[in-house]
C-alpha positions in Angstrom: 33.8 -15.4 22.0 32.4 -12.7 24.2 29.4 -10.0 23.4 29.2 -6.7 25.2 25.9 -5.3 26.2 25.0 -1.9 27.0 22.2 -1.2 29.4 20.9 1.1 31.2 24.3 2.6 32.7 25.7 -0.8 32.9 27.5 -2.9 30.5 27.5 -6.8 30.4 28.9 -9.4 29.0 28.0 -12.6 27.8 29.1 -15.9 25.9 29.3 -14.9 22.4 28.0 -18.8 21.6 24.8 -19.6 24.5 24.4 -16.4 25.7 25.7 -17.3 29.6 26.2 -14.2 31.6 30.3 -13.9 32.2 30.2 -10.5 34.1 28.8 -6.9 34.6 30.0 -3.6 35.6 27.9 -0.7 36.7 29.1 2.5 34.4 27.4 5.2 36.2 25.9 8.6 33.4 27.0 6.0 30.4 24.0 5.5 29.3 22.8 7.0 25.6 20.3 6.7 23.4 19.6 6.9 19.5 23.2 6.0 18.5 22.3 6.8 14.5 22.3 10.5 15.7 25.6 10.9 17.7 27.4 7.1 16.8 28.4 4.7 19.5 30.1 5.2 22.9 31.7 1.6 23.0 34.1 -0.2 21.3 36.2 -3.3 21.9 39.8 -4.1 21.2 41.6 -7.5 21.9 42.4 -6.8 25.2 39.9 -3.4 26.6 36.6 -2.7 26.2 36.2 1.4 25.8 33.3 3.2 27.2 32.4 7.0 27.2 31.5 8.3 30.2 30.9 12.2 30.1 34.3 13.7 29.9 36.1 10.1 30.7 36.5 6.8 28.6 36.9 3.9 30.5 39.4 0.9 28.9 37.6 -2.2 30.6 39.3 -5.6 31.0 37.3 -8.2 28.5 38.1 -10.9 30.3 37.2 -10.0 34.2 35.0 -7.1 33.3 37.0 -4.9 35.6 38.0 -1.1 34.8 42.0 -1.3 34.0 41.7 2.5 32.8 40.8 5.6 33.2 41.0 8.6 30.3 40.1 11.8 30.2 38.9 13.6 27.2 41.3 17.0 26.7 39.5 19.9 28.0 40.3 23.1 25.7 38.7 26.0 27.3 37.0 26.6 30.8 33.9 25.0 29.2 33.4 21.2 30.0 33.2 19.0 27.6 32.3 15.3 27.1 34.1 12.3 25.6 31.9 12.3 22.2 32.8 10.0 19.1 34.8 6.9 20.1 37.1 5.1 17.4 40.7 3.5 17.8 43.9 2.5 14.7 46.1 0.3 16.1 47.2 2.0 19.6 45.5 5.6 18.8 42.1 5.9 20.6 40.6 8.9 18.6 37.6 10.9 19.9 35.8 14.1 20.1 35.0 17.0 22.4 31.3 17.6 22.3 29.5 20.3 25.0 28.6 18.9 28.1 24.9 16.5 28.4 25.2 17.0 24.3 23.6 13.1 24.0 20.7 12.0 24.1 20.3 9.8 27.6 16.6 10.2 29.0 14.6 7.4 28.8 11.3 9.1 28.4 8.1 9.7 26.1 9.4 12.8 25.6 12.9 12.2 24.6 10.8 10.2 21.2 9.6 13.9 20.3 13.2 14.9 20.0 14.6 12.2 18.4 12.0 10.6 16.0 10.7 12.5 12.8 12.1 14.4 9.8 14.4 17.8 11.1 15.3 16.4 14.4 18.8 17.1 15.6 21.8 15.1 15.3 25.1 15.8 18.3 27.5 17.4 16.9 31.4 18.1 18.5 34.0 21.0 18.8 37.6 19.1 18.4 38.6 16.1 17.7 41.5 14.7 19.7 43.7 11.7 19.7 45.5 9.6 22.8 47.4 6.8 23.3 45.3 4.0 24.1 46.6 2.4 26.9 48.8 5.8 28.9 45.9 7.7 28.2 48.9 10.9 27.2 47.9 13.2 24.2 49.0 12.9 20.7 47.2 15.8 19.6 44.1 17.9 18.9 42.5 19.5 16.0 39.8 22.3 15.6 39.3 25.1 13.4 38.7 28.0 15.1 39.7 30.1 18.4 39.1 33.6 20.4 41.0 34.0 23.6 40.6 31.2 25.9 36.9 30.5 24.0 36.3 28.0 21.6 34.3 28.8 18.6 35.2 25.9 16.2 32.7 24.7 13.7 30.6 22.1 14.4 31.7 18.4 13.5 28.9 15.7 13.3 30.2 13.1 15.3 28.7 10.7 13.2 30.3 11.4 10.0 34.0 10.9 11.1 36.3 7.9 9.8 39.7 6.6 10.4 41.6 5.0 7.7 45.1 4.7 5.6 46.9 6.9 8.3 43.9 9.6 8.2 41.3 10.7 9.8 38.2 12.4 8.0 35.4 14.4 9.2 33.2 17.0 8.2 32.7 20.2 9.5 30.1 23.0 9.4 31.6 26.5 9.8 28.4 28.6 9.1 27.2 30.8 11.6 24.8 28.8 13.3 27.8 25.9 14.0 29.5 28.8 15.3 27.2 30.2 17.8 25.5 26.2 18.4 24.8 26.4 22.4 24.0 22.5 23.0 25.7 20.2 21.2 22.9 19.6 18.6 22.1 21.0 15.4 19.5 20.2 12.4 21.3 18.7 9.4 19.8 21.3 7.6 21.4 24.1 9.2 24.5 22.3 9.9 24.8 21.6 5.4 22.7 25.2 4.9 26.3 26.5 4.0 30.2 26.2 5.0 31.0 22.6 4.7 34.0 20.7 5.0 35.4 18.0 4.4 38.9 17.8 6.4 41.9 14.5 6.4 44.0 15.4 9.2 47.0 13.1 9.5 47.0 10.1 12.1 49.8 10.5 13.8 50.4 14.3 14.2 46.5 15.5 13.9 47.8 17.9 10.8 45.6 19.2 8.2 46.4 17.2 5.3 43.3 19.1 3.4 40.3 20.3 3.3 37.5 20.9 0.6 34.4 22.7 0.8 31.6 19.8 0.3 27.7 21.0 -0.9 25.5 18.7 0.9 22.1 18.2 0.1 20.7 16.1 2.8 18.5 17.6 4.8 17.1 15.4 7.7 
């Protein structure tokens, strides 16, 4: 019976059937903008409402509208890096590490240049990760590739993940430009130019169960 709104660095929430206001909670750097390129930084289970906040995820009380929890996205190299696609199977709250200030979050003229038009980027992530929903303690992580204490993985598109029948699915671009990506956000031309994936890695452990090289043609 309840709807959750994002605004600008705040979330509300109001009665799902008139539309009173029940509560609101200030969620400080939360705020992002065109979803379709990077997918959604909220979702809502039957007892927390989950928020990305940079390199955190908040678990939110639905009924009070109080923070209960506090989780932070495993860091794998001396890089930061924020909390990036947000998706949860039963108690496994699965998400991705994307480069720090990746998302889109201005609110300007400006930012409709970026985001609006054919060949504009789309945010793109370096891991994916999995944690237990409510401890917040790490099941596992998953990316490709590795050099000292570096990260070069290929480049998952956040918004081309999905969880289901004990998996989870993504694709990922390991061409040479996913490789040496610098912001967190490539063309989807570049990123299907050449060395696409398609990868199930298994729910519970975070295992490759496969992985097929996929010829996309999309281009924007």
């Amino acid at each position: 019976g309840r709807v959750f709104i994002p605004g600008d660095n705040l979330v509300k929430t109001v009665d799902a059937y008139n539309g009173t206001p029940l509560c609101e909670l200030e969620v400080p750097d939360s705020r992002r903008v065109a979803s379709l390129k990077s997918g959604g930084h909220m979702l809502v289970t039957n007892d927390l409402l989950y928020v990305g906040v940079e390199g955190q995820c908040w678990g939110v009380d639905v009924a009070t509208g109080e923070r209960k929890l506090t989780l932070k996205a495993p860091q794998l190299d001396k890089d930061r890096h924020d909390w990036g696609y947000l998706d949860c199977v039963d108690n496994v709250l699965i998400g991705t590490g994307q480069k720090a200030d990746a998302s889109f979050s201005e609110l300007s003229k400006n930012m409709v240049d970026v985001i609006e038009g054919d060949f504009r980027p789309v945010i793109v992530s370096q891991y994916l990760f999995a944690l237990n929903r409510h401890k917040g303690s790490k099941l596992w992580t998953y990316h490709s590739l590795s050099s000292g204490d570096k990260l070069c993985g290929g480049a998952i598109m956040n918004n081309a993940i999905a969880a289901a029948g004990g998996r989870v699915y993504c694709v990922e671009s390991r061409n040479e430009k996913a490789l040496s990506n610098a912001d967190g956000r490539m063309r989807i031309d570049d990123f299907c130019a050449s060395g696409a994936f398609l990868v199930a890695l298994d729910l519970k452990s975070g295992k490759k169960v496969w992985d097929r090289p996929v010829a996309l043609p999309f281009q924007h």
